[in-house]
Structure formats: C-alpha cells, structure tokens
PyMOL Python script that loads the backbone (N, CA, C, O; Angstrom):
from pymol import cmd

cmd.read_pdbstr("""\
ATOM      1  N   UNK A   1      36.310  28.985 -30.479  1.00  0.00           N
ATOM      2  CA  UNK A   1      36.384  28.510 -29.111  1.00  0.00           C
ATOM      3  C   UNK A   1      37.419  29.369 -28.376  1.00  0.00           C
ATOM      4  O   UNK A   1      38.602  29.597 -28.629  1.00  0.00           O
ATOM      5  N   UNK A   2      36.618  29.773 -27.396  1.00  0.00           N
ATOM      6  CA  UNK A   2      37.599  30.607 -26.719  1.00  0.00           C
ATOM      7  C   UNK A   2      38.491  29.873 -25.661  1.00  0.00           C
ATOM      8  O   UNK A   2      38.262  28.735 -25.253  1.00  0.00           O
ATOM      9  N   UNK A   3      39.834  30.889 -25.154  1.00  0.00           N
ATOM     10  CA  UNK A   3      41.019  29.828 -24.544  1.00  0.00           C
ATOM     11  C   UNK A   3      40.367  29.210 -23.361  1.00  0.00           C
ATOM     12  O   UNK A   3      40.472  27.983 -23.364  1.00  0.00           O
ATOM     13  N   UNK A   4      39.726  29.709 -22.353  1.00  0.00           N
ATOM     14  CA  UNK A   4      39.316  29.377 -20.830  1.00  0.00           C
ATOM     15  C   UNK A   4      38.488  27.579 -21.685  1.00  0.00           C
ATOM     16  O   UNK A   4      38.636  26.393 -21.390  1.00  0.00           O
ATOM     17  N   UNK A   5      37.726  28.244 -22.687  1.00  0.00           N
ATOM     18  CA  UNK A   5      36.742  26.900 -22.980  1.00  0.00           C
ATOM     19  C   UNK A   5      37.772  25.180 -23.689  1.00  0.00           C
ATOM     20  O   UNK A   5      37.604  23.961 -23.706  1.00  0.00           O
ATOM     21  N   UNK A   6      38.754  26.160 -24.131  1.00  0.00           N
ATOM     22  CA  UNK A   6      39.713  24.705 -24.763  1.00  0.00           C
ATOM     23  C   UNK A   6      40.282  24.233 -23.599  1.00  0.00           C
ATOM     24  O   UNK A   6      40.288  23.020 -23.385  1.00  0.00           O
ATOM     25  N   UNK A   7      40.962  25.344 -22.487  1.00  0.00           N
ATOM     26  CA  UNK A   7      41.771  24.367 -21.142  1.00  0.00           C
ATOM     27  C   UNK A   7      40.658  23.798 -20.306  1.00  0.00           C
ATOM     28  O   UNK A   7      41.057  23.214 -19.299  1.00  0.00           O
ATOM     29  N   UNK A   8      39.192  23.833 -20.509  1.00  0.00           N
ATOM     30  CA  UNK A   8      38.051  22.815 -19.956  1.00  0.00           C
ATOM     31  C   UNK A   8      38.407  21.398 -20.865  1.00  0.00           C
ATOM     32  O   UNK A   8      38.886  20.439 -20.259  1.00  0.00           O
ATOM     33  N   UNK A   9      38.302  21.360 -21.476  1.00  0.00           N
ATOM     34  CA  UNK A   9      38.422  20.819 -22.444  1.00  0.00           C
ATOM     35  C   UNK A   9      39.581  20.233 -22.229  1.00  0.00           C
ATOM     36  O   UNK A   9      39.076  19.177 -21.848  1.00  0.00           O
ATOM     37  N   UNK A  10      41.014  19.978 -22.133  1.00  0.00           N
ATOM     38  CA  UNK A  10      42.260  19.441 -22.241  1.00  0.00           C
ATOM     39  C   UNK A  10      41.859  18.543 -20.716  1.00  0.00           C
ATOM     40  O   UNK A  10      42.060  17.343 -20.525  1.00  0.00           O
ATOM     41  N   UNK A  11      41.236  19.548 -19.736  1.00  0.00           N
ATOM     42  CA  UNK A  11      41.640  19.068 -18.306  1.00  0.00           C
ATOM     43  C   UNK A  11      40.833  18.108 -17.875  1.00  0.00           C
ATOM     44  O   UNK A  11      41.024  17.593 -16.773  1.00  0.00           O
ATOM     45  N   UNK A  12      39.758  17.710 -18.726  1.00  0.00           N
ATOM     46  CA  UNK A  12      38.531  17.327 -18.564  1.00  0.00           C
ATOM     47  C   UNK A  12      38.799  15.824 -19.231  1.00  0.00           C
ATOM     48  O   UNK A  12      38.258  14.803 -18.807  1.00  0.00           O
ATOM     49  N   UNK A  13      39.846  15.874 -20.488  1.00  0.00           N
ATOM     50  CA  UNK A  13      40.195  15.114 -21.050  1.00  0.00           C
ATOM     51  C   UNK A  13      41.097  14.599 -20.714  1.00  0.00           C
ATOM     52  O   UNK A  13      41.299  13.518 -21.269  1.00  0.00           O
ATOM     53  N   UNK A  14      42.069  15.029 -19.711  1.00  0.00           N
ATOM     54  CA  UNK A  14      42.774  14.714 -18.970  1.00  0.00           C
ATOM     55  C   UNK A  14      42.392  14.037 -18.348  1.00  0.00           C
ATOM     56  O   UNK A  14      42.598  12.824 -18.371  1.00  0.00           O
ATOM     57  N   UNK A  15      41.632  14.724 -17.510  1.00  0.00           N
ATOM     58  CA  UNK A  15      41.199  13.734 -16.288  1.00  0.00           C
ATOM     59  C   UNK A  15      40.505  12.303 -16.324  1.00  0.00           C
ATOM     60  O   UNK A  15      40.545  11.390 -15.498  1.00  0.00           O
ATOM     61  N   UNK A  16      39.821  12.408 -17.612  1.00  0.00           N
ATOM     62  CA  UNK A  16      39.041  10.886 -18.177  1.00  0.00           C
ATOM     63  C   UNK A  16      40.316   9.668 -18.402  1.00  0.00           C
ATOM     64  O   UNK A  16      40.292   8.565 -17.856  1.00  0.00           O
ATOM     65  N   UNK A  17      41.178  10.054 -19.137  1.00  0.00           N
ATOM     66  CA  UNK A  17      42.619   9.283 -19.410  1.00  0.00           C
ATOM     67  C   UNK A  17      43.139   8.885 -17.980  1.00  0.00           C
ATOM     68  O   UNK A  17      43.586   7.748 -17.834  1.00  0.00           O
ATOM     69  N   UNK A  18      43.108   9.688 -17.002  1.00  0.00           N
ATOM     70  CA  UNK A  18      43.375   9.779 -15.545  1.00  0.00           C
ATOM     71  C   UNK A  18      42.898   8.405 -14.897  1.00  0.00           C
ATOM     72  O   UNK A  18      43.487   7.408 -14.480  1.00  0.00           O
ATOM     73  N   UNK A  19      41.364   8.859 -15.014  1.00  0.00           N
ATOM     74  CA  UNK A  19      40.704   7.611 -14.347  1.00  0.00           C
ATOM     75  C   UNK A  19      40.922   6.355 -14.902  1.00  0.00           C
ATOM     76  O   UNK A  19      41.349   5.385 -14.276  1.00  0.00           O
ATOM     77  N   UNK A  20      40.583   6.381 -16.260  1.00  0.00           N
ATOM     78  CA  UNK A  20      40.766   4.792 -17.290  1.00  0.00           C
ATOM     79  C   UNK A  20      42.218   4.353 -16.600  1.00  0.00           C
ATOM     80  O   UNK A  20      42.279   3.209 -16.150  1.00  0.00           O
ATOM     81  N   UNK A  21      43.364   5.195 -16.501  1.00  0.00           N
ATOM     82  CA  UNK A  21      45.044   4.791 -16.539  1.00  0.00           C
ATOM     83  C   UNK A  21      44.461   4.159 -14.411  1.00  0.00           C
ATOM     84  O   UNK A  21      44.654   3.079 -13.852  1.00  0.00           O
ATOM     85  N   UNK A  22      44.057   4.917 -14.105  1.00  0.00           N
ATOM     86  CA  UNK A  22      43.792   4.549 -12.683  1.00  0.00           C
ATOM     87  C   UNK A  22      43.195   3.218 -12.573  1.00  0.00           C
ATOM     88  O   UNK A  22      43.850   2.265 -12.150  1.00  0.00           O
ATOM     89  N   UNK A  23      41.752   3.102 -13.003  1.00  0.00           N
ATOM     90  CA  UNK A  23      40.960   1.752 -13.199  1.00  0.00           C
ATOM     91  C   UNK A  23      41.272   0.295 -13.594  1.00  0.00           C
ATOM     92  O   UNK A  23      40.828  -0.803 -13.256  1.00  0.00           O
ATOM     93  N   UNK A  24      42.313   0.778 -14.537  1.00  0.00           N
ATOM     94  CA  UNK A  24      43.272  -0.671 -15.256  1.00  0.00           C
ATOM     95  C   UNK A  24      44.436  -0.761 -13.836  1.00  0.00           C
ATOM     96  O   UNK A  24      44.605  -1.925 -13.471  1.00  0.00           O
ATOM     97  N   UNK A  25      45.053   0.061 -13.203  1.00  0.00           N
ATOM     98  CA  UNK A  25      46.108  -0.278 -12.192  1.00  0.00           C
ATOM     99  C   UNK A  25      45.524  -0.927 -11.383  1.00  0.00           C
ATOM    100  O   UNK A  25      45.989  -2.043 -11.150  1.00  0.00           O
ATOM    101  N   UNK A  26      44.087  -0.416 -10.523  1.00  0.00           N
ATOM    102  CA  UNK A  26      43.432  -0.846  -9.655  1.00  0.00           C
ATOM    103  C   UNK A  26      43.142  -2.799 -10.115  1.00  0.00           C
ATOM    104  O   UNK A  26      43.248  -3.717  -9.301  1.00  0.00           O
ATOM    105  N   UNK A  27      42.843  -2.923 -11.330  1.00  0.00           N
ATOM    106  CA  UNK A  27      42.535  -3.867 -11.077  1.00  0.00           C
ATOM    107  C   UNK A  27      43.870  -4.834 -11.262  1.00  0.00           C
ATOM    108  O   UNK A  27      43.532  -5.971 -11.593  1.00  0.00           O
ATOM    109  N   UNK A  28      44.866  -4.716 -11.169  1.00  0.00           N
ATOM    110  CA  UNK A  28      45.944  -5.708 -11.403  1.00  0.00           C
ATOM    111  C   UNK A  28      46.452  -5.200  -9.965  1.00  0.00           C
ATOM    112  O   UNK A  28      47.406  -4.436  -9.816  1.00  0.00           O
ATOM    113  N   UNK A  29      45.618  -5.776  -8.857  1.00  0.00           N
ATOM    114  CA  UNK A  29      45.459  -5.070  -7.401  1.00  0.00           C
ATOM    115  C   UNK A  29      47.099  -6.080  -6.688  1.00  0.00           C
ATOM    116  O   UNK A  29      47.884  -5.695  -5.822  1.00  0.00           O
ATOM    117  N   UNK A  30      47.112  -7.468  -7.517  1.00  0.00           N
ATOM    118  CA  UNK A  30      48.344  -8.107  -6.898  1.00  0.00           C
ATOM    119  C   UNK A  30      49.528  -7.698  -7.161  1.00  0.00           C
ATOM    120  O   UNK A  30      50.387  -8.541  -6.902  1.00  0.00           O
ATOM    121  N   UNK A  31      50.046  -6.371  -7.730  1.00  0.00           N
ATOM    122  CA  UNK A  31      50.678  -5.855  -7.811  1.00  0.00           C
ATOM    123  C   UNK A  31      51.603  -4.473  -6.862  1.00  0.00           C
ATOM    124  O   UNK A  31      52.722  -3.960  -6.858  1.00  0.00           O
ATOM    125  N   UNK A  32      50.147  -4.327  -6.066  1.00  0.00           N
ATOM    126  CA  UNK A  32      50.362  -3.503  -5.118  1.00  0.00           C
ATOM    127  C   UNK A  32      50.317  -3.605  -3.542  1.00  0.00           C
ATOM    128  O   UNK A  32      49.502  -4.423  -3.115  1.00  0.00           O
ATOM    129  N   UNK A  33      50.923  -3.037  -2.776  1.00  0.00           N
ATOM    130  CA  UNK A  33      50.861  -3.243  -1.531  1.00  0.00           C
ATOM    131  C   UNK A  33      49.561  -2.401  -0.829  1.00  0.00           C
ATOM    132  O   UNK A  33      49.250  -1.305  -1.294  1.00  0.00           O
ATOM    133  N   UNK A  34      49.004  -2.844   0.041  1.00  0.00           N
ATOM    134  CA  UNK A  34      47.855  -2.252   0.540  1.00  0.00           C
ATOM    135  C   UNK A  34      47.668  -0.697   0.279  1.00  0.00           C
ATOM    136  O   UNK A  34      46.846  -0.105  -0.421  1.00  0.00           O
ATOM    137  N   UNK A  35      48.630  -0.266   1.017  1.00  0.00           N
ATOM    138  CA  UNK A  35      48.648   1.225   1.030  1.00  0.00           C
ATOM    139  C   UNK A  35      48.830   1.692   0.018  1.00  0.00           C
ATOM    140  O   UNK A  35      48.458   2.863  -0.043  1.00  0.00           O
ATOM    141  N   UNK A  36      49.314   1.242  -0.981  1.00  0.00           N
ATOM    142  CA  UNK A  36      49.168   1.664  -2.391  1.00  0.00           C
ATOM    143  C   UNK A  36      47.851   1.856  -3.202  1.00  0.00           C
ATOM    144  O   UNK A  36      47.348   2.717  -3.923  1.00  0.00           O
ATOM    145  N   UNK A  37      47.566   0.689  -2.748  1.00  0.00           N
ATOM    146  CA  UNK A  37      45.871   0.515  -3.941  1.00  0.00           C
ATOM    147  C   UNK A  37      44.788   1.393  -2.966  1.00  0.00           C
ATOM    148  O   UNK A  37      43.594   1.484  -3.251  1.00  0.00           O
ATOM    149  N   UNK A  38      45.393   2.011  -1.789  1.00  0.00           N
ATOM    150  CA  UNK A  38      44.222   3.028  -1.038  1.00  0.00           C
ATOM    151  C   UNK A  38      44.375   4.222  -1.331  1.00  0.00           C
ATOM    152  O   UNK A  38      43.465   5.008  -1.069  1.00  0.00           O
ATOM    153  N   UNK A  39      45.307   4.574  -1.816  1.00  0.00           N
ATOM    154  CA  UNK A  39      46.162   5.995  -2.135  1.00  0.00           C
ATOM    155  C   UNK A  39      45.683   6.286  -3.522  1.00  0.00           C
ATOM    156  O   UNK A  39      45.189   7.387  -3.763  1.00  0.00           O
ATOM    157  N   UNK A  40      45.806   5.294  -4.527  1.00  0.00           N
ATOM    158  CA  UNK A  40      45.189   4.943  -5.776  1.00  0.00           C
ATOM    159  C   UNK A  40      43.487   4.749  -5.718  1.00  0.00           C
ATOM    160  O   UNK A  40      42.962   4.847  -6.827  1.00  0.00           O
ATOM    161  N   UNK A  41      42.742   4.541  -4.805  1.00  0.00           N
ATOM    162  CA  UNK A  41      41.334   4.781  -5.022  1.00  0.00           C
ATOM    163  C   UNK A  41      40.537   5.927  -4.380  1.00  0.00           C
ATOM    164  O   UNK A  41      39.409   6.374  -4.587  1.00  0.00           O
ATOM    165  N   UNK A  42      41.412   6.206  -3.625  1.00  0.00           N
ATOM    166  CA  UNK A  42      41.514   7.697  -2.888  1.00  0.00           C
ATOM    167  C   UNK A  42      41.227   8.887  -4.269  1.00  0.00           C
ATOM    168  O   UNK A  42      40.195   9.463  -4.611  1.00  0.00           O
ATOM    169  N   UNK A  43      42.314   8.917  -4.704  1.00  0.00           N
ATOM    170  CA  UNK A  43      43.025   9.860  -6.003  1.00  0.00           C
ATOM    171  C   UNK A  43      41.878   8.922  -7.243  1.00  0.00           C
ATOM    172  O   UNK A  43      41.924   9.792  -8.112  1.00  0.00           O
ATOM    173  N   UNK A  44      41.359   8.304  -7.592  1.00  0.00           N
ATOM    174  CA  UNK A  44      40.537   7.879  -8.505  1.00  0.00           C
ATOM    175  C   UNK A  44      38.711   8.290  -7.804  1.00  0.00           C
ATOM    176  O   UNK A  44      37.723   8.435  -8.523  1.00  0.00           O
ATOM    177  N   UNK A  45      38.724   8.377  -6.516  1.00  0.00           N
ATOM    178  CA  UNK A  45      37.528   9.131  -6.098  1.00  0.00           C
ATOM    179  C   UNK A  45      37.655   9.949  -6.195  1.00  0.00           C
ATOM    180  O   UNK A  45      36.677  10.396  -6.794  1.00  0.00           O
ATOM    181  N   UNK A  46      38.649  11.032  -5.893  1.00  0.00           N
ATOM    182  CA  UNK A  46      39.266  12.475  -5.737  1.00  0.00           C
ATOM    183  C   UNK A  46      39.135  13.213  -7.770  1.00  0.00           C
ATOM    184  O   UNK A  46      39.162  14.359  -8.220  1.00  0.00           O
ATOM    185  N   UNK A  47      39.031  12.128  -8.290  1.00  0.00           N
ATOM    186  CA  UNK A  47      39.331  12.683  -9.627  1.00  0.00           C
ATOM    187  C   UNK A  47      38.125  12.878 -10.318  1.00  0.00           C
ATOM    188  O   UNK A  47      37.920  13.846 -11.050  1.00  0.00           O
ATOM    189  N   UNK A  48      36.868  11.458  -9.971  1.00  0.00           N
ATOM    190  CA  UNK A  48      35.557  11.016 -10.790  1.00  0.00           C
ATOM    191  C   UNK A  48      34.782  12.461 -10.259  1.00  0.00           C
ATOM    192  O   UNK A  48      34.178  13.158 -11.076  1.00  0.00           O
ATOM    193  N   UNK A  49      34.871  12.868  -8.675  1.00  0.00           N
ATOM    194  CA  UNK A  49      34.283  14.008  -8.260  1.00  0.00           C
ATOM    195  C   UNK A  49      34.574  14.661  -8.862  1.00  0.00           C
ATOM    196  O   UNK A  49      33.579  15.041  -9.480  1.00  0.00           O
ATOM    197  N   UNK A  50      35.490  15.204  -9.205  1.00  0.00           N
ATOM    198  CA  UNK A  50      36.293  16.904  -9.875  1.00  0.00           C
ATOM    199  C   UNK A  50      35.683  16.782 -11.227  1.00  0.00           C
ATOM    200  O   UNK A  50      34.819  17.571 -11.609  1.00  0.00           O
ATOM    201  N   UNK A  51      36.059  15.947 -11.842  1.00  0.00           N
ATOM    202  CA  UNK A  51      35.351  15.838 -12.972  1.00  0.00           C
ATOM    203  C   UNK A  51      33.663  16.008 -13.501  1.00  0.00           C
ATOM    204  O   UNK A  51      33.135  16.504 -14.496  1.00  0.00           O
ATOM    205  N   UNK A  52      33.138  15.291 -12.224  1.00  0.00           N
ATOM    206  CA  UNK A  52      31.512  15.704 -12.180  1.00  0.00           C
ATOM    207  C   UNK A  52      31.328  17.115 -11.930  1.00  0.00           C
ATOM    208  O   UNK A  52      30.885  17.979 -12.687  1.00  0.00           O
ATOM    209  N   UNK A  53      31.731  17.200 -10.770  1.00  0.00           N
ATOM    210  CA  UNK A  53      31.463  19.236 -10.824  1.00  0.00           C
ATOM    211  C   UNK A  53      32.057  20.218 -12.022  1.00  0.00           C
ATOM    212  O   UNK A  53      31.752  21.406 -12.126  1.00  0.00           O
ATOM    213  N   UNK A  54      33.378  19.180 -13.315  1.00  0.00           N
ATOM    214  CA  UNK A  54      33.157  20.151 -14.116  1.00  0.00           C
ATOM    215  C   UNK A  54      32.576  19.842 -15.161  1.00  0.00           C
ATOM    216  O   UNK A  54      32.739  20.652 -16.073  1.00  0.00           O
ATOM    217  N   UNK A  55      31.939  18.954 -15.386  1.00  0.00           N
ATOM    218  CA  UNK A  55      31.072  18.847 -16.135  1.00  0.00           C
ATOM    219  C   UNK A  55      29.834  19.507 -16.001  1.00  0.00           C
ATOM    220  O   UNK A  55      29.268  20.278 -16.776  1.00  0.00           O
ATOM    221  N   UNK A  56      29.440  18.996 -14.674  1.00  0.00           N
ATOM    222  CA  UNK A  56      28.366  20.000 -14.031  1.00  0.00           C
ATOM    223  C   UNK A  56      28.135  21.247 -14.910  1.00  0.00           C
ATOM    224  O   UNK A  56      27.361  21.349 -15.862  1.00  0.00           O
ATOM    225  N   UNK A  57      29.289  22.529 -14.195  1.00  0.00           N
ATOM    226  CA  UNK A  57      29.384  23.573 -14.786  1.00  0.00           C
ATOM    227  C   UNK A  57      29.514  23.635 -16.486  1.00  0.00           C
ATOM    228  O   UNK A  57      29.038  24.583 -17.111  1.00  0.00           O
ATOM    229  N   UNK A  58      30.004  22.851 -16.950  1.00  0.00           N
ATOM    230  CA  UNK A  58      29.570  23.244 -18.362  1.00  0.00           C
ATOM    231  C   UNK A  58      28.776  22.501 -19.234  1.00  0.00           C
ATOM    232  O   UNK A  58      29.145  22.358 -20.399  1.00  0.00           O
ATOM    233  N   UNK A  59      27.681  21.982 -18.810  1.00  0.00           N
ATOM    234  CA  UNK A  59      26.646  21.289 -19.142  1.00  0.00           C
ATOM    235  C   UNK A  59      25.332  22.545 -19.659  1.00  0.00           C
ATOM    236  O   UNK A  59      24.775  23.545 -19.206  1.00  0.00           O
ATOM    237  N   UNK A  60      25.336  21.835 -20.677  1.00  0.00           N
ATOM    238  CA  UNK A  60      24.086  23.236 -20.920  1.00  0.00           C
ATOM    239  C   UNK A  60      22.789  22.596 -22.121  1.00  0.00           C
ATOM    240  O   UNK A  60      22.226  23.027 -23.127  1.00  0.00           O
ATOM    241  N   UNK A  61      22.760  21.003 -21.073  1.00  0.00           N
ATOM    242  CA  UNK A  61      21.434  20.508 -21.450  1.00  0.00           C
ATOM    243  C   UNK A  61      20.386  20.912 -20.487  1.00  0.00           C
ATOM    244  O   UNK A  61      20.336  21.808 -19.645  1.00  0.00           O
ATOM    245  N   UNK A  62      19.683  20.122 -20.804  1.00  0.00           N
ATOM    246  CA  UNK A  62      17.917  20.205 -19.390  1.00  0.00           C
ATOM    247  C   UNK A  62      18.356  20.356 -17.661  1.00  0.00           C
ATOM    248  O   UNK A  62      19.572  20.319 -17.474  1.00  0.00           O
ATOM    249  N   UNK A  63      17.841  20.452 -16.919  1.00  0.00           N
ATOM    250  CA  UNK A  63      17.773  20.798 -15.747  1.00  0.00           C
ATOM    251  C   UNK A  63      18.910  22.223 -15.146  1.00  0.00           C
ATOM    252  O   UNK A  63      19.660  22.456 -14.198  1.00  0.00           O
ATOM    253  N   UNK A  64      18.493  22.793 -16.218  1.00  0.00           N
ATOM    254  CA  UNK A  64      19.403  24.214 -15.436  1.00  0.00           C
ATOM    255  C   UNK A  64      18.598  25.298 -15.500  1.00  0.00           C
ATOM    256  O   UNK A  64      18.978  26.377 -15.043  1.00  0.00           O
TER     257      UNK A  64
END
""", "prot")
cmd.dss("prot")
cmd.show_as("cartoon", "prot")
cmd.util.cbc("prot")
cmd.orient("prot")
C-alpha cells in the first residue's frame, strides 16, 4: 500500500470517528445552547459530504 493510499485511509477513518463523536453530542442536544448544536450540525453536514466525495473517488466497484 502505497503512502497517498494509507493517508485515504487514516482521514477517511478519521472522519467516520468524527461523525459517530458528532452524532452522540447532537443527541444529548440539552446540553447545548442553540448556536452550538447549529455549528455542530453544520460541521457534521460539512463532514458526511467530504467523506462521500472521498469515497466516491476511491471506490472501484460498478458504476464507473
């Protein structure tokens, strides 16, 4: 495995830990003040996207 393909890989895995750590905050929502939990689903949309386009790109089942 070459290096470019392992830091897909870390960031990708990153980013999954990202969302889960995001998803559990979101829902213990009485904890936060408005503007908080918008900033937090903002950055949890901002993340599920990034993640789809890199998956996207390194997907190398059917429809390509």
């Amino acid at each position: 495995m070459n290096f470019t393909m392992m830091t897909m890989v870390t960031q990708t895995s990153r980013a999954r830990r990202l969302i889960k750590m995001l998803e559990r905050l979101i829902k213990n929502d009485f904890l936060y003040t408005d503007t908080q939990l918008k900033e937090m689903k903002a950055q949890l949309r901002v993340l599920k996207e990034e993640l789809a386009v890199a998956e996207a790109k390194t997907s190398k089942g059917f429809g390509k």
